[in-house]
C-alpha positions in Angstrom: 0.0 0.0 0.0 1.4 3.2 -0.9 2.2 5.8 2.1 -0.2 8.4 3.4 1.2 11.5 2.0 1.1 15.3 3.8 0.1 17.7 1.3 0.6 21.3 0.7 -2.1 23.2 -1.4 -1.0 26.8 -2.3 -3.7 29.1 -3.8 -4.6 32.8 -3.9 -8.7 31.7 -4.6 -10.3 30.0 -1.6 -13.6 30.7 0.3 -14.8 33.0 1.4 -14.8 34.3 -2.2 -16.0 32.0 -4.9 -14.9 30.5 -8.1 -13.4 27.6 -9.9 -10.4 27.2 -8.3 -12.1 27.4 -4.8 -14.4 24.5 -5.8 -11.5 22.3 -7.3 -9.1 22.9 -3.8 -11.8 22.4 -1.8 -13.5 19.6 -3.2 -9.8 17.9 -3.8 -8.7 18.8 -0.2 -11.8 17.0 1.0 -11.6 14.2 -0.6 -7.6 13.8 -0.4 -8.3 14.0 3.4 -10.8 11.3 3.9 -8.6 8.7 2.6 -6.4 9.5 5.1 -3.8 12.0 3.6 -2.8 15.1 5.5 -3.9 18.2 3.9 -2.6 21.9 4.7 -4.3 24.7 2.5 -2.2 27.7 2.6 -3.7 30.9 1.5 -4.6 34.6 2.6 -7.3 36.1 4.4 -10.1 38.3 2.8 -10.7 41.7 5.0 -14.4 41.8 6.1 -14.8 38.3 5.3 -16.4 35.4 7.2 -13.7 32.6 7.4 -16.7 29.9 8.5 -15.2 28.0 5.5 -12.3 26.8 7.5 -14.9 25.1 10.0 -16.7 23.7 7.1 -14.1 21.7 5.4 -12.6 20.4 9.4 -10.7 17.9 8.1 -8.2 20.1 6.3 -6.1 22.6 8.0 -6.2 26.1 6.8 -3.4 28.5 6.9 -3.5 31.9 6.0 -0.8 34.5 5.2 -1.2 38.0 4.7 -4.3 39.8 3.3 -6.2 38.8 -0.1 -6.8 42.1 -2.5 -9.3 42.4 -5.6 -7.1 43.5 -9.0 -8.4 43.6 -12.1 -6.7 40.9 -14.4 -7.9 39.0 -17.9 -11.2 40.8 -17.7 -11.7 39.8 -14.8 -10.9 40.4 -11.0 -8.3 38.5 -10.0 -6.7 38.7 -6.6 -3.2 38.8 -5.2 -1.9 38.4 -1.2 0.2 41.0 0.8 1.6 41.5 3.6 5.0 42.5 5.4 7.4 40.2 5.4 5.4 38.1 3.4 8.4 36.2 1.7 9.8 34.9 5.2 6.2 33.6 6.4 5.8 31.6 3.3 9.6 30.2 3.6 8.8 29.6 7.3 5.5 27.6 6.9 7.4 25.4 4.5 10.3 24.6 6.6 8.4 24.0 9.3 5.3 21.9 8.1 7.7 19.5 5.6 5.2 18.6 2.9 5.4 15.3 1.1 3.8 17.2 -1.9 3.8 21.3 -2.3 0.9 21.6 -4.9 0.4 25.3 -6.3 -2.8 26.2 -8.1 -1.9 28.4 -10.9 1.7 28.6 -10.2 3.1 31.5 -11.9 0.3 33.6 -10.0 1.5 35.9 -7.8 2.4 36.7 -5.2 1.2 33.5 -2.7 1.7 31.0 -5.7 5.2 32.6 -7.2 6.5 32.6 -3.6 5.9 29.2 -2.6 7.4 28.1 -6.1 10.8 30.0 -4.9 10.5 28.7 -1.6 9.9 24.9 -2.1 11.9 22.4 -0.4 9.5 19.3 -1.6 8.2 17.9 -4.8 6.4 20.6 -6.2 3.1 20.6 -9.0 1.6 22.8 -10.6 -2.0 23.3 -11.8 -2.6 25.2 -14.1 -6.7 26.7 -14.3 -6.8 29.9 -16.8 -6.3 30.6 -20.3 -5.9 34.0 -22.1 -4.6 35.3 -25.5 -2.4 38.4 -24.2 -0.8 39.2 -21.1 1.4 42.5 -20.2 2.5 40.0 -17.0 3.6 37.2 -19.3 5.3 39.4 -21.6 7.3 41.4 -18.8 8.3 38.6 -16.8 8.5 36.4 -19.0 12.6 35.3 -18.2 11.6 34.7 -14.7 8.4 32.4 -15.3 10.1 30.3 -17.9 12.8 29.8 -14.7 9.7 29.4 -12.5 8.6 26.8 -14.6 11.5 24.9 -14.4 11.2 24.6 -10.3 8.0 22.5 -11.3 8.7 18.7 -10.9 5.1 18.0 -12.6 2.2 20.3 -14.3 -1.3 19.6 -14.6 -4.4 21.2 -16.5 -7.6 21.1 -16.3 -8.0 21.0 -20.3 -5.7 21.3 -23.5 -7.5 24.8 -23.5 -5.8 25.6 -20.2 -1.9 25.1 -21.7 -2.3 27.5 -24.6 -0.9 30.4 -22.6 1.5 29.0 -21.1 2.9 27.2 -24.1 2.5 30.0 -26.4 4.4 32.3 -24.2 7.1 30.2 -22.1 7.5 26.6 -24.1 8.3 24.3 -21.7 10.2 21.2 -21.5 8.1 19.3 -19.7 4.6 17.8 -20.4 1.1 18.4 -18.6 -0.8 15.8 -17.3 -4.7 16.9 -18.4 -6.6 16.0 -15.3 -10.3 18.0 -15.3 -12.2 19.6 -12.9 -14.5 17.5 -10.6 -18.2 17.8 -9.7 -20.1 16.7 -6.5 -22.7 14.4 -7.9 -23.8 14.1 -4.4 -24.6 17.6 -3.7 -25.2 18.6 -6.9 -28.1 16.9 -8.0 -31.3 16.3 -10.0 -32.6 15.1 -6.4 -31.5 18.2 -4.2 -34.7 20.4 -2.8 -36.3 22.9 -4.6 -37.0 26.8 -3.3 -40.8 26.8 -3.2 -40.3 30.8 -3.9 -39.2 29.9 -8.0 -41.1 26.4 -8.3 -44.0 27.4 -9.8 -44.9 27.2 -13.8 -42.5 29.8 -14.6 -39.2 28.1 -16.8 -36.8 29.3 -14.6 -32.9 30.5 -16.8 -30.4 30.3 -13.9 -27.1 31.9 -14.6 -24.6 31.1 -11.9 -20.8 33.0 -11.9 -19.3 36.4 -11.3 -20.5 39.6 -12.7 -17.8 40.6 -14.8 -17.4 41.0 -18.6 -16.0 37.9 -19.5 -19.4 36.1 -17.9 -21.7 37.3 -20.0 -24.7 38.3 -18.1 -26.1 40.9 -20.3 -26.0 38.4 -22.9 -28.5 36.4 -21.7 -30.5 39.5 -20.5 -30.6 40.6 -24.0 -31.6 36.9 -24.8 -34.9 36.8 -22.2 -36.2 40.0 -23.5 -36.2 38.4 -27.0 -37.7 35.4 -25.6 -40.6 38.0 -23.6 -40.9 39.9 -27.0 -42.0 36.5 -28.9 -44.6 36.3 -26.3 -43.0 33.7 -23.6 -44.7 34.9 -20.7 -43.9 31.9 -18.3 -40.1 32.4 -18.2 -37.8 34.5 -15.3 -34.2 34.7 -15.6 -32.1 33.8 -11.7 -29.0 35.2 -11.8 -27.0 33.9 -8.3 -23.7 35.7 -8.1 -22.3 39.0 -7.9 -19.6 41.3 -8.4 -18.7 44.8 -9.9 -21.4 45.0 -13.0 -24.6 43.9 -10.8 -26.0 47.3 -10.4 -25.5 47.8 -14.1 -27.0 45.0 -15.1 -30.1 45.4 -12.8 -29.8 48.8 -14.8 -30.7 47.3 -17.9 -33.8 45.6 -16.8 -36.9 47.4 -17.9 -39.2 47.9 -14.9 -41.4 45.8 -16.0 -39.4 42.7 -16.5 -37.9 43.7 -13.2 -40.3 41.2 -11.2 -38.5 37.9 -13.5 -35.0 38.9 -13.4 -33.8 37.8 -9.7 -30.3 39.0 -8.5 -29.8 36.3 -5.0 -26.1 37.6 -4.6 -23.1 35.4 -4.3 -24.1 31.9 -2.9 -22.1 28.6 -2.0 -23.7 26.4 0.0 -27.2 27.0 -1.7 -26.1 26.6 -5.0 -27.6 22.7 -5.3 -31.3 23.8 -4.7 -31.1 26.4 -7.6 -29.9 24.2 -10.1 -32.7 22.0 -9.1 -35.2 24.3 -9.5 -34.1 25.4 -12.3 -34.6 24.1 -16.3 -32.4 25.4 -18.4 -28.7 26.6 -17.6 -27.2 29.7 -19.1 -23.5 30.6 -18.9 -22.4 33.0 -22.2 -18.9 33.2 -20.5 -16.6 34.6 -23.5 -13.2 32.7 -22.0 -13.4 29.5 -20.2 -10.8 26.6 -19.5 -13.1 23.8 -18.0 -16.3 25.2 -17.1 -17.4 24.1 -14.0 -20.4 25.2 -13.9 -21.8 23.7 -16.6 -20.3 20.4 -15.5 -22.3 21.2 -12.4 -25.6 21.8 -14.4 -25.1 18.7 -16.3 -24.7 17.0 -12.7 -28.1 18.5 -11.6 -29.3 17.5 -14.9 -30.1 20.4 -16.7 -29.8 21.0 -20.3 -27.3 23.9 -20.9 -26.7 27.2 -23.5 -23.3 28.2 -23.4 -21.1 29.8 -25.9 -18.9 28.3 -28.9 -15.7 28.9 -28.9 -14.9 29.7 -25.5 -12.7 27.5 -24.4 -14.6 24.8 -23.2 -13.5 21.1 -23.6 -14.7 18.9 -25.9 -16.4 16.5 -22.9 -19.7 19.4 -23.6 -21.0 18.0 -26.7 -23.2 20.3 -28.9 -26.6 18.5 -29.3 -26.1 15.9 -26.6 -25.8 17.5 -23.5 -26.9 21.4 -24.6 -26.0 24.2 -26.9 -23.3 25.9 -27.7 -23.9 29.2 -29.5 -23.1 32.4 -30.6 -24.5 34.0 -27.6 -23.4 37.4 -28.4 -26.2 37.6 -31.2 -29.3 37.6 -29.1 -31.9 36.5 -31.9 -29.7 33.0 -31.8 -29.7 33.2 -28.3 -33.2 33.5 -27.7 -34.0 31.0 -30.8 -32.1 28.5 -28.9 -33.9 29.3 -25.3 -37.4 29.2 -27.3 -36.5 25.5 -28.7 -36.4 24.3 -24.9 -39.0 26.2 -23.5 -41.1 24.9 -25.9 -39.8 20.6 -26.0 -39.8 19.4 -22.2 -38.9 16.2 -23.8 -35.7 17.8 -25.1 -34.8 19.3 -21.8 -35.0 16.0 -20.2 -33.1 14.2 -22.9 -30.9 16.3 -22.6 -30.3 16.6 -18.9 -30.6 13.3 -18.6 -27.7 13.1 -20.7 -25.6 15.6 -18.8 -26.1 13.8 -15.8 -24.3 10.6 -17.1 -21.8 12.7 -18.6 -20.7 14.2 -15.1 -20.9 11.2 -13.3 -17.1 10.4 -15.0 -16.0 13.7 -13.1 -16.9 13.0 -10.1 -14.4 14.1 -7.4 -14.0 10.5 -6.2 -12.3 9.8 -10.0 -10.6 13.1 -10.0 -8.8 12.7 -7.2 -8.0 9.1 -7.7 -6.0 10.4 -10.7 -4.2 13.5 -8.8 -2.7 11.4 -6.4 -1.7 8.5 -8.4 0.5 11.4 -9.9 1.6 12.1 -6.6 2.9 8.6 -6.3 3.8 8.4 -9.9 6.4 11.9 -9.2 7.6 10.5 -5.9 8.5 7.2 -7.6 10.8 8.7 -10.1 12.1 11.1 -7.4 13.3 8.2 -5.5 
C-alpha cells in the first residue's frame, strides 16, 4: 500500500470568495483528506470576510498569510496576497510543516503561488486553471516564469484549452498531465430540494458566476427580453452571483421585466437547490478553461446554452448534453432558449444526458487520478 502523504495546497482563490479554483481545492482537499492523507491549505485572508469556511471543510487545515486584494486581471478580477514580510512567512511555513507534496494552483500567479514556487523544499506541482490570449504580465516577466517553470517537478491542467498560454508564451520542457475539474454528484443533484419561492410554472434561466465581462450576463439578459418579445410569458431569468457590473446590469432591466429577473447575490452552500429548480442553464462566458459550472448543471441534470468557442473542452457535446452558441447575437440566443421552452422532452433528454456525462468527473475519479500522480512523481524522485 502506498504511504499516506502530507500535502501542501497553495492558492490565492479560496472561500470565502467563490470561483473555480475554490471549488477544485476544496472539493480535492476533502476528498484527499478522507482517505487518510494530511492536507494543509495555505492561503490569505479576505478583510471583512467570514472565514466559517475553514470550519466547514474540518478535516483540512487552513493557513493563511497576509491579506487577499481584488485587481483587475484578464477581464476579470483577479486577486493577489500581501503583507510584510510576506516572503519569510511563506519560507517559514514550508520549513516547518515539511510537505510530502507542495501543490500550487496556478503557479506562476503571484504573489502566494510565485513565492511558494521559490520557496519549495519538496516535490512541487503545478496546476494550471486559466487561459488567455495576451498578457502584459507574461510578456514582462517572462525570463523569470520560464525559470519558475523549471522549479516545477510536474504540471497539470484542467483541459488542453488551459496550456495554450502557457505554451505560447514560455514553451516548456516538460509535459502536462490533463486532469479536469470534478463535480459533486452528491450535492449537486437532480434530487436536491427545490425553493418553493421559483417552483412554480415559470421556466426558470439560472445563470450562476461572477459579474464581470467575460461572464456574460447581459448576454443572456438581452436573450430573455427576446424570448418575452416572442410572447413567452412563463419564463424568469435567476442570476446567483455577484460582483462589480450587478448594479449595471439590474440597470438594464426594464421595470417591467424587473419582477422575472432575480439578483440572489453570491451563494455557496445554496447553489444545489437552484440548479434544481431550475430548467435550463445559461453561462455566455466569453473565455473558459473547463467550465465548472456547466459540469455542475449537467450533474443537476439540466440542459445547458453556453457559448462556442470559448474554451470549453470537448467533454460538452453540442446537441447531446446542450448548446453551444453564438451568444453574443441575441436572436440565436433567444432562438435556442425558445427550442427548450417549448420541447420538455428535449430538456429531459438532454439533462438526462448531462447527468451521465458528469458522473465520470466525479471528485471521487478526479482525485483518484491527482494522487496516483503524486505517487507516480515521488516514484521517479526516489
Amino acid at each position: 500500500m502506498d504511504k499516506l502523504l502530507k500535502i501542501g495546497i497553495v492558492t490565492e482563490y479560496y472561500y470565502p470568495t467563490l470561483g473555480g479554483i475554490q471549488e477544485h481545492v476544496y472539493h480535492f482537499s476533502k476528498e484527499a483528506a478522507s482517505r487518510g492523507h494530511n492536507v494543509h491549505i495555505i492561503t490569505s485572508n479576505v478583510i471583512g470576510a467570514d472565514l466559517g469556511y475553514d470550519v466547514y471543510n474540518s478535516d483540512v487545515k487552513v493557513i493563511r498569510v497576509g491579506y487577499s486584494l481584488p485587481i483587475v486581471s484578464n477581464n476579470s478580477i483577479g486577486r493577489v496576497s500581501l503583507a510584510p514580510n510576506i516572503t519569510k512567512k511563506v519560507r517559514e511555513i514550508l520549513e516547518r510543516e515539511k510537505y510530502d507534496i507542495l501543490h500550487i494552483h496556478s503557479p506562476l500567479h503571484p504573489v502566494l503561488p510565485i513565492l511558494a514556487l521559490s520557496k519549495s523544499n519538496t516535490l512541487t506541482i503545478g496546476t494550471f486553471h486559466t487561459n488567455f490570449d495576451r498578457s502584459l504580465f507574461f510578456t514582462v516577466f517572462k525570463p523569470f516564469l520560464k525559470m519558475g517553470i523549471e522549479r516545477l517537478d510536474g504540471m497539470i491542467a484542467v483541459s488542453e484549452t488551459a496550456i495554450t498560454t502557457v505554451r505560447n508564451y514560455l514553451h516548456p520542457k516538460k509535459e502536462f498531465r490533463i486532469i479536469p475539474n470534478g463535480v459533486d454528484t452528491d450535492m449537486f443533484s437532480p434530487e436536491s430540494p427545490k425553493i418553493s419561492s421559483i417552483n412554480d410554472e415559470k421556466i426558470n434561466l439560472l445563470f450562476v458566476g461572477r459579474m464581470e465581462p467575460r461572464n456574460g450576463l447581459d448576454r443572456l439578459l438581452r436573450a430573455f427580453f427576446y424570448v418575452r418579445e416572442k410572447g413567452f410569458h412563463n419564463v424568469r431569468v435567476i442570476a446567483v452571483g455577484d460582483g462589480p457590473l450587478r448594479k449595471i446590469y439590474e440597470d438594464m432591466i426594464p421595470p417591467r421585466l424587473k419582477p422575472d429577473v432575480i439578483f440572489t447575490g453570491a451563494l455557496n452552500g445554496g447553489r444545489p437547490e437552484y440548479y434544481a429548480s431550475s430548467h435550463i442553464l445559461c453561462f455566455p462566458a466569453t473565455i473558459a478553461s473547463f467550465g465548472i459550472t456547466l459540469l455542475e448543471g449537467c450533474a443537476s441534470g439540466l440542459p445547458f446554452v453556453s457559448t462556442a468557442g470559448a474554451g470549453f473542452p470537448s467533454i460538452f457535446a453540442n446537441g447531446e448534453n446542450g448548446f453551444l452558441i453564438d451568444t453574443s447575437d441575441e436572436r440565436e440566443f433567444g432562438e435556442t432558449l425558445i427550442k427548450l421552452i417549448k420541447d420538455e422532452n428535449l430538456r429531459k433528454r438532454l439533462g438526462e444526458n448531462g447527468r451521465r456525462l458528469a458522473e465520470k468527473y466525479s471528485w471521487k475519479n478526479v482525485t483518484t487520478q491527482v494522487i496516483d500522480y503524486y505517487y507516480e512523481l515521488l516514484g521517479k524522485n526516489n
